[in-house]
C-alpha positions, 0 to 999 in steps of 0.5 A, a space after each residue: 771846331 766845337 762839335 757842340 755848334 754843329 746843325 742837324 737836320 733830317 730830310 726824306 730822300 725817298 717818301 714811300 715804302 711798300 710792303 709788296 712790291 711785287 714781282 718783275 716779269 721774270 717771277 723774281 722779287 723787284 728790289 725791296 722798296 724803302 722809305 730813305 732818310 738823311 741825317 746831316 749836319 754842317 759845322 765841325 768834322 768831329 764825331 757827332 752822336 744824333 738823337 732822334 725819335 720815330 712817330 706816326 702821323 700827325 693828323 689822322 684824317 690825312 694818314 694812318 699812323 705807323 707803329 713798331 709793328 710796321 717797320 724795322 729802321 736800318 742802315 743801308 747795309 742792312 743793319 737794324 738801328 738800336 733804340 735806347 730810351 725811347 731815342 735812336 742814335 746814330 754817330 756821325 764819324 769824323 769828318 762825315 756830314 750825313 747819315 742815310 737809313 731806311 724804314 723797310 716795311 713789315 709784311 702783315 696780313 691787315 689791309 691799312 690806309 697808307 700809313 706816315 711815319 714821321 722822322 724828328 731829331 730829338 735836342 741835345 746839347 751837343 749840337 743845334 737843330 736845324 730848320 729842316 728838323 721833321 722828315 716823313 715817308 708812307 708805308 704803302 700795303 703794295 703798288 697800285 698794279 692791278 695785281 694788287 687790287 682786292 675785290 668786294 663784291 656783292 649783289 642786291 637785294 631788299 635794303 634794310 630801310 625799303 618800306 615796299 617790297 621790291 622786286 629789283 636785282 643786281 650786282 655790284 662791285 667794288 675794286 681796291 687799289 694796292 695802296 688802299 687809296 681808291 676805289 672804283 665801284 661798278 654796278 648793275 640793276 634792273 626793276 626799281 619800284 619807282 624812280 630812282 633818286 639817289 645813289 650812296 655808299 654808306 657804313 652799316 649799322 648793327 642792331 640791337 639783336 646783334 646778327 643783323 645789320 641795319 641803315 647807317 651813315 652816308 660815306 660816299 655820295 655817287 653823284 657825277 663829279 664825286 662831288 656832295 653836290 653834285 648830281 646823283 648818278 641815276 641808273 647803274 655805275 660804271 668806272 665810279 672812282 671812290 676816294 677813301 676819305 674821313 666821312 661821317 666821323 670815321 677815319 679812312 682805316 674806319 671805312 677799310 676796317 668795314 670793307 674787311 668786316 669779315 676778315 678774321 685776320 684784321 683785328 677790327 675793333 668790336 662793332 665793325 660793320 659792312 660798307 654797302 651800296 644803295 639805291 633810293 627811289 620815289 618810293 623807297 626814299 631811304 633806300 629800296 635796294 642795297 649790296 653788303 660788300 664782301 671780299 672775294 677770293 679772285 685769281 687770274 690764274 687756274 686753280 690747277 696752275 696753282 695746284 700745289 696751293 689751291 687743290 691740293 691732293 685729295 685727302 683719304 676718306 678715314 677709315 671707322 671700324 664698326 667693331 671698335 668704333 660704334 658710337 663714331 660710325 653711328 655718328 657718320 650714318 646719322 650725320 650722312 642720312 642728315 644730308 642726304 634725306 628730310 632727317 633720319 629715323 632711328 630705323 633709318 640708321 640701324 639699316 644702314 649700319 647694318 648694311 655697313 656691317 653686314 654686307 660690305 665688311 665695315 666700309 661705310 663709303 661703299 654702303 653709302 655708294 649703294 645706298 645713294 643708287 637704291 635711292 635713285 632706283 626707287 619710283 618717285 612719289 608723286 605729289 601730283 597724283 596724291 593731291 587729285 586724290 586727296 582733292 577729290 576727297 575733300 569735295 566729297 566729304 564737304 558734300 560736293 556730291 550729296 544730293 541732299 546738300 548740294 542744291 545750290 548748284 545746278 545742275 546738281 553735281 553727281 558722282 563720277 562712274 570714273 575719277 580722273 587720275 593718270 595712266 601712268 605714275 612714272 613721269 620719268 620719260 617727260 620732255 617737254 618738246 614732245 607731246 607724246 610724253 605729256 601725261 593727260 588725265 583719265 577722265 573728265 574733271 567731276 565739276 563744272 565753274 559754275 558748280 564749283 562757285 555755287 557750292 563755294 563760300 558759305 553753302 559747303 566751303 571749297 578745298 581751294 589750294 590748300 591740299 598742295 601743300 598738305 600733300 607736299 608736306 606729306 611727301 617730304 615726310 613720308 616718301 621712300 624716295 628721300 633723296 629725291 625728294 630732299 634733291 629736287 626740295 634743293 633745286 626748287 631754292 636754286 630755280 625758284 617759284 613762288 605761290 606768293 604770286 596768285 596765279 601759282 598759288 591758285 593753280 595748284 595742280 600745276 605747282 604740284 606738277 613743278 614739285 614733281 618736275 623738279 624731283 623727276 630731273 633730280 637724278 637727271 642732267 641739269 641741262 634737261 632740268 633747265 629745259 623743263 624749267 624754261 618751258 614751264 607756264 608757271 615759270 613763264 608766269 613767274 618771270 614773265 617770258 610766258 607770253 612775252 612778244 618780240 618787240 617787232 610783234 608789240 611795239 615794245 622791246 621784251 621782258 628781261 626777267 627770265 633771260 637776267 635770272 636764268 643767267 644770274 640765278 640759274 646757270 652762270 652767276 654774276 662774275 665768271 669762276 674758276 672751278 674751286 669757286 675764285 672769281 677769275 681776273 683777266 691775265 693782264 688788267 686783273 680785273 673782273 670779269 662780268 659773265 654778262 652785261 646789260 645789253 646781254 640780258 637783252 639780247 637773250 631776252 629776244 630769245 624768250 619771245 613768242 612763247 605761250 600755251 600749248 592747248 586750248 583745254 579750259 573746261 572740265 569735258 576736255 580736261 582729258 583730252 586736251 587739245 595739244 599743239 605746240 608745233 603750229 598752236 591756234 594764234 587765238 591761244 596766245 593772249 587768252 589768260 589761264 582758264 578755270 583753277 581746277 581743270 583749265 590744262 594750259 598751266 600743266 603743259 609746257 609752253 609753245 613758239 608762236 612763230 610770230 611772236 618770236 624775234 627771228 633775228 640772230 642775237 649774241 648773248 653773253 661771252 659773245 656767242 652768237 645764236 643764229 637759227 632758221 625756222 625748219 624743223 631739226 629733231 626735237 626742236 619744231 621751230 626757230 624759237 627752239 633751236 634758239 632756246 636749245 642753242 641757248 641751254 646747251 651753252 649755259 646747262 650743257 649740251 644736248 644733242 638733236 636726237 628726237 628720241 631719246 634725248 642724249 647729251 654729250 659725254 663731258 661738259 667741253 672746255 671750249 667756252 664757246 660751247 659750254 660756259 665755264 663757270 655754271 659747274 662750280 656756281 651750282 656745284 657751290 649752291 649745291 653743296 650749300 643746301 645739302 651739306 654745308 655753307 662754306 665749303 672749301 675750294 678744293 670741295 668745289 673744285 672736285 664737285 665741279 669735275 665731276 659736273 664737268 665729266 658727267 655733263 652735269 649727271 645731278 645724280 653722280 654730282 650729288 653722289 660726289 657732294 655726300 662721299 666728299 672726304 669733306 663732308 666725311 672725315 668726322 676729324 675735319 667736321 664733327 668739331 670744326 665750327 667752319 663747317 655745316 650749316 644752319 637747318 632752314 626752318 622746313 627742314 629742322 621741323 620734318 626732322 623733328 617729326 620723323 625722328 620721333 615719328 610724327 603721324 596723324 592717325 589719317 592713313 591712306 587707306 582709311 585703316 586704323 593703326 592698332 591702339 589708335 587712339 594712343 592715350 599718353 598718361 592720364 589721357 582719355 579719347 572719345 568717339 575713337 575713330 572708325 574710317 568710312 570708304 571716303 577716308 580710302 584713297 584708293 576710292 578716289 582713284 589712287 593707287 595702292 602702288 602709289 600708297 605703297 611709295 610711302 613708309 609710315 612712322 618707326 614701329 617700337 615695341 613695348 619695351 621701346 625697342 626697334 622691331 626687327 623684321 629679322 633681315 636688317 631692316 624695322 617695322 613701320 606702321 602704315 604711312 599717314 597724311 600730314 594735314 599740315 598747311 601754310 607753316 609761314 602765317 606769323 603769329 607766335 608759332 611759325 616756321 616763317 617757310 612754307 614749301 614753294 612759297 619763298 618771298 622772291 626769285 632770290 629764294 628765302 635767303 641768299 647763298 653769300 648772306 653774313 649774320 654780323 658777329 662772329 661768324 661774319 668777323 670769321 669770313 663765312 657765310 650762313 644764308 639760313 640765317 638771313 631769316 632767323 630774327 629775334 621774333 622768328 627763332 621763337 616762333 620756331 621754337 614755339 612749333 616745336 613747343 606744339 609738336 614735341 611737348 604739347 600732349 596733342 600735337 601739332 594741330 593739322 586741318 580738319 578732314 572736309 574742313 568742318 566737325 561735322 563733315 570730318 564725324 561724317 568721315 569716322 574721323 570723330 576722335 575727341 581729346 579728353 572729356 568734355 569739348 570738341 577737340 577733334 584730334 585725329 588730324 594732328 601730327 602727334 610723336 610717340 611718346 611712349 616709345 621713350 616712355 618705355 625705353 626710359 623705364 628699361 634702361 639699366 643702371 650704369 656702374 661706378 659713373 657717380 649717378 643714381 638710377 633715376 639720373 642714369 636712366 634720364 642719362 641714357 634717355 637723352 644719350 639715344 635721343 643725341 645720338 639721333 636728333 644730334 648725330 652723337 655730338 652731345 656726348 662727343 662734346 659734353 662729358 658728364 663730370 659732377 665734381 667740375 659742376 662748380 659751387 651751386 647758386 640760385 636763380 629766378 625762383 630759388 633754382 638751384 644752379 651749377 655755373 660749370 655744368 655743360 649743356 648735357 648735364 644742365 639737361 640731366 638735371 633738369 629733367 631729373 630734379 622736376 619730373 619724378 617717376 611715378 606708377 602712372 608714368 606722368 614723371 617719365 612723360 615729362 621728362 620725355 617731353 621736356 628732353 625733346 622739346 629742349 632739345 629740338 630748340 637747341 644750337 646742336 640740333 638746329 646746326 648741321 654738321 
């Protein structure tokens, strides 16, 4: 028979192919799962030879398009198919009629939409296609078992069309099949502003400043039937079954790509943005809220079960030899007191590196140990006491008690035999279930409401709230205590309050009493921490538990704020975690595995009822001493509101159980455990609402036992989920490690952070030791040069470092002493009316203590040559401490931090812990929360802080003492900047320049480097500021090397320009081609000035690494 009469044809004999096709229960891989075709031919039994082509999908909307990349073609028994101008050929022997290969997918690491490979027998005048020419089959990425499904998860906030602000919070998450065909989307919310109209999947937009993300199309219609004109689905989604199909004119490859923005491994094309839920309201018709999915590392099994994959051994600290080794060990104690303080002092380093040398034989890790134990033995600095002071200050020199100028209030106010202050300055003995540890004032407040209101406003001005935040300013900068202050700065970004509401803002005494709580229970068990905070009536008032009824008391069912935060926020997360941080999955379904649900928050909402004030201490008489009762406060106290700004007690003393207010039923919270108590006194806990709140604690922070006194707690966090949560260790260990040491630490830096948590109970003193010894955040090998690793400085924390790194003062000291050569006049300056303190510029006059000014340490003291003083036994002199007048830092304006301390705009702080800049940091998988508020208008307006308070020859301007001119002359604060004007300066926070100024000038000449003496000064100049505003990365990172400068241009003005020249070097020339030396010093101060301003604004300072 003619061969050339046979008729071909293809068919598909098995359509679908997987790249994983999993494992059968034994563990052993299933049979490898391939697409099948059959060539066949009808006609003569002579060899046949039969050509044909592979290609991809023939439309895109139905289907991926697979390539080369994909799939290898093969026989049966496994070998490969050859191709030959563009064309495979197989050869039918003679007298066989079919030919049958496989496609056997390719394992990549891109999450793909089903992709088609379609079979097509090219012609050939050897023989007759068939009408069964084209033949198809799928790859599939895996089976749609559940242990396939990836997970997006995400939790709301503020969408980026919202034009209210919103209070509103939740979750969402979204579930993708092994296929990548389909999705189910299930969320939560609460505390919409209006009511809601609609609910979208949408794909994000990237807006002009190219880190931020912005509204964009609608993809997906959530509506009831999956349907566009369906209903929208109003309130949370539960089981939403989302199809993966073309929308908005992208494809199903666009919306996966979106979903795996962040996946460095998916080669998505420039521009890929996130998916993102939202949801519409009457107010906020664009969108009030809206969750940015991102992919989550998930498990259903433990991380030690995987041991040799997800915690691998811990890795040796390395080891650094000071002695052949300086500048890298200086590195390390730079880079550590980073972390672990508001910003290290030239002074702060030389004494730790002498430590390291001189007392524990070079090893660094045991100086640090020591380091961190001095620093929690050392009394804590109180802002509660220095405010009062400083209050009592300001109503003094406005002349609150002048008889010649207060008789607009009458009875005219006098001044007090005694001022008020407090018996005692160590607050660590504090509990909130017992009076007898709450701290009263020593006298009575020195005025009346009725003095106050007349003497405010026009007649002599009032100091109102601002002096909390000049004194927490102050305590941040100046306070021994570092670690403590830095620690319990980082608790208040995790248990969150907020001036910006009014009543907190105004009751200032009351927040500087909340700063002090949090820094006291910094080195405590976090379970004490949240008991305080629990109690707190700033917290009550913040979330609404402070007077919230049962509902059998007022008709209406409880507020929820306090019980979904404290959970959300405050302890357990939103998904329940294994201890490196994976979301942990069920062992069966796979699926998550919500810590609590909606009915959850409201059964713990029951918890929080009944509670209000604790006295009834609302005038100035009683102000020391309060009426106290918490175990059967007046009924009459419930209700009533806060009292007086100044002197009402009822914000400073934790809160009560009003046994008839409080819902006595059992209740079962989240995890199924059942709070069931009765209203008999046990230990420390008086009533039924706290034995409920003590049960509900120990369950989420840890447990406490029933000891009255002291309080005790068990040794170690129990593995019983029924009594200790599993995942609030490596939720906060996690937040945490992000606020001190870096965004994105790895799994087994959790992982070792939460056991510690776990056998310590939560002792935040040694799971912060166990965050800053970490060979994660040590071993310079794994960090120095790493861009996964550290952190953006938040605004507060980058200026404060600016500022005690070049010590940063204002000449108002404590004591009202004058620092010697106070005045400072930088080069060509001159001062008028030098200063000259009278009694009222003494602290100690309005009852501070000099043990409590003896807490503070002033600015690092140099010598005439710029030199470090030594006071001959390892340790720098310091001047005396000074207050840094400083207020609201977040106003707008060209010059703003856009952070003021307690002043973040929600309960979610200023920036959420998972927040991904689009770009490259989001393209790598990382998060970076600090940058969630570095806009184009707010970079600079940082940038121009540090233009004020690092170049600006007077400083950073500070508020005038008794907030006039006249009342600060009254004072002896008189200083004037230059000749003529009225620029009162004594105020500012001002660097010291001339420590540089004459560093620089004794530099030496360095030998066979290429430079001259000016450029090896200006060199050394920004080598010992690198080494410490920069930790030493500028020198590590950046070598100076003229002849790689490449061929000079000009730019703008006829600058000269070196296209090659590195940071470093772009600096030295700058520095050294615009400012010249000269007798009068001008040239070096520029040059100074000019290497901190740039500096202080560039990436390596505003990095932590």
């Amino acid at each position: 028979t003619d061969p050339t009469s046979d008729t071909i044809t293809v068919t598909t004999t098995d359509a679908l192919a997987r790249e994983d096709n999993g494992l059968i229960s034994s563990g052993i891989p299933r049979i490898k799962e391939v697409a099948r075709f059959s060539i066949e031919r009808t006609g003569s039994l002579e060899p046949q030879t039969v050509f044909f082509s592979v290609s991809g999908s023939s439309d895109p909307n139905t289907a991926g398009s697979a390539t080369a990349d994909d799939f290898i073609l093969e026989t049966t028994t496994g070998t490969p198919l050859q191709k030959s101008g563009g064309l495979y050929a197989v050869t039918l022997p003679f007298g066989i009629g079919e030919f049958a290969f496989e496609a056997r997918p390719l394992r990549d690491e891109f999450v793909e939409f089903p992709e088609q490979l379609t079979v097509t027998v090219s012609s050939s005048a050897d023989y007759q296609i068939g009408a069964s020419s084209i033949a198809t089959a799928d790859i599939h990425d895996a089976r749609d078992d559940p242990e396939f499904n990836k997970y997006y998860i995400a939790t709301f906030s503020k969408d980026a069309a919202a034009v209210t602000a919103t209070s509103a919070s939740g979750a969402s998450v979204l579930v993708l099949n092994g296929s990548n065909r389909v999705a189910v989307v299930d969320d939560f919310f609460e505390n919409l502003t209006s009511t809601q109209t609609n609910s979208h999947l949408h794909r994000a937009t990237l807006r002009p400043d190219g880190i931020t993300f912005g509204s964009g199309p609608v993809v997906e219609s959530v509506t009831d039937d999956g349907t566009e004109t369906g209903n929208a689905i109003i309130g949370p989604v539960t089981d939403y079954n989302y199809l993966i199909e073309p929308r908005a004119g992208f494809t199903q490859q666009d919306l996966i790509n979106s979903l795996e923005f962040d996946n460095p491994k998916q080669g998505n094309p420039a521009g890929t943005t996130p998916l993102y839920s939202n949801k519409h309201t009457m107010m906020n018709g664009s969108g009030e809220i809206w969750a940015i999915y991102r992919r989550q590392s998930a498990s259903a099994i433990s991380p030690e079960a995987g041991a040799e994959d997800r915690i691998p051994a811990t890795p040796p600290i390395e080891p650094i030899d000071p002695a052949t080794e300086p500048d890298k060990l200086r590195r390390d104690v730079a880079r550590f007191l980073t972390q672990a303080t508001f910003g290290p002092t030239e002074a702060d380093i030389e004494e730790l590196v002498y430590q390291i040398e001189n007392v524990h034989g070079g090893d660094r890790i045991a100086a640090y140990d020591a380091w961190i134990t001095a620093q929690w033995a050392l009394p804590q600095t109180l802002v509660r006491d220095l405010l009062h002071a400083v209050d009592m200050q300001e109503f003094t020199l406005r002349g609150y008690f002048d008889s010649s100028r207060n008789g607009a209030a009458s009875p005219r106010p006098t001044t007090p035999n005694n001022w008020p202050g407090w018996s005692s300055q160590n607050i660590s003995n504090f509990d909130s279930l017992r009076i007898g540890t709450w701290q009263k004032p020593t006298a009575n407040f020195p005025l009346t409401g009725a003095q106050e209101n007349a003497l405010d406003g026009n007649v002599l001005g009032s100091p109102n709230h601002n002096n909390r935040r000049r004194v927490q300013w102050t305590v941040m900068t100046r306070a021994q205590d570092q670690l403590r202050q830095r620690v319990g700065f980082a608790l208040s970004e995790i248990t969150v309050i907020s001036e910006e509401l009014n009543n907190i803002r105004q009751h200032h005494i009351a927040a500087a009493r909340w700063i002090d709580m949090l820094a006291e229970n910094a080195d405590d068990h976090y379970r004490e921490l949240i008991e305080d905070v629990t109690y707190s009536p700033l917290m009550g008032k913040y979330l609404s538990h402070l007077q919230n009824s049962s509902q059998s008391s007022s008709g209406v069912p409880p507020d929820e704020n306090y019980a979904r935060e404290i959970m959300q926020l405050f302890t357990i997360g939103l998904l329940e975690l294994w201890d490196d941080g994976f979301v942990k999955l069920d062992e069966t379904e796979f699926n998550l595995l919500p810590t609590y649900t909606n009915n959850d928050i409201k059964e713990l909402a029951r918890v929080f009822t009944g509670m209000s004030w604790s006295t009834n201490s609302a005038n100035n008489t009683n102000w020391d001493t309060p009426s106290l009762d918490r175990t059967n406060p007046n009924s009459s106290w419930y209700g009533q509101g806060p009292g007086n700004l100044w002197y009402s007690s009822r914000y400073n003393y934790p809160m009560a159980f009003y046994n008839n207010r409080h819902d006595n039923g059992n209740k079962t919270i989240a995890g199924g455990k059942v709070i069931s108590n009765n209203g008999s006194r046990e230990g420390r806990y008086t009533s039924e609402g706290d034995k409920d709140v003590r049960d509900v604690l120990n369950y989420f922070a840890g447990t406490q036992t029933n000891q009255l006194s002291p309080k005790s707690f068990s040794a170690s966090w129990s593995t019983d989920p029924m009594v200790n949560h599993q995942s609030t260790p490596a939720f906060i260990s996690r937040k945490l490690i992000q606020r001190l040491v870096t965004s994105n630490p790895s799994g087994p830096y959790i992982y070792r952070v939460a056991q510690v948590w776990r056998n310590t109970n939560g002792q935040l003193d040694e799971v912060v030791r166990a965050i800053l010894l970490d060979p994660a955040a040590r071993n310079l090998a794994d960090t120095e040069l790493n861009p996964e690793f550290g952190k953006k400085k938040e605004p507060i924390l980058a200026w404060i470092q600016g500022v005690r790194a070049i010590s940063g003062r204002s000449r108002v000291t404590f004591d009202a002493s004058v620092i010697a050569g106070d005045p400072v006049n930088f080069p060509n300056q001159t001062h008028r009316n030098p200063l000259n303190p009278t009694s009222n510029g003494d602290l100690r006059t309005f009852g501070y203590p000099q043990s409590e000014i003896d807490k503070f340490v002033g600015a690092v003291a140099y010598d005439s040559t710029g030199q470090l003083i030594s006071n001959g036994d390892g340790t720098f002199a310091r001047l005396p401490a000074t207050l840094m007048r400083i207020n609201a830092m977040d106003g707008g304006g060209t010059s703003s931090l856009n952070q003021t301390p307690l002043k973040a705009p929600t309960v979610f702080n200023w920036f959420l812990p998972d927040y991904q800049p689009a770009g490259l940091i989001a393209s790598y998988g990382l998060v970076a929360p600090e940058f969630q508020i570095a806009t184009e208008s707010s970079v600079f307006q940082n940038i121009n802080v540090f233009w004020a308070s690092h170049w600006g020859t007077n400083g950073f301007g500070g508020t005038t003492m008794g907030g006039t001119n006249g009342n600060s002359d009254a004072a002896g604060y008189t200083t004037l900047l230059g000749n003529s004007g009225n620029n009162h300066s004594d105020d500012n926070v001002i660097v010291d320049y001339w420590a540089w100024i004459n560093r620089h000038d004794n530099y030496s000449e360095i030998a066979d480097n290429g430079l001259n003496l000016e450029q090896d000064k200006a060199l050394q100049l920004i080598d010992d500021l690198d080494a410490l505003l920069f930790a030493g990365r500028y020198k590590l990172l950046y070598p100076i090397d003229p002849s790689d400068d490449g061929t000079q241009t000009t730019q703008g003005n006829n600058i000269a320009h070196f296209p090659n020249r590195n940071p470093r070097e772009t600096l030295l020339y700058y520095i050294t081609d615009t400012y010249n030396d000269s007798a009068n010093k001008t040239g070096q101060w520029g040059k100074v000035r000019a290497a901190l301003y740039m500096m202080t604004a560039s990436p390596e300072f505003l990095i932590q690494k």
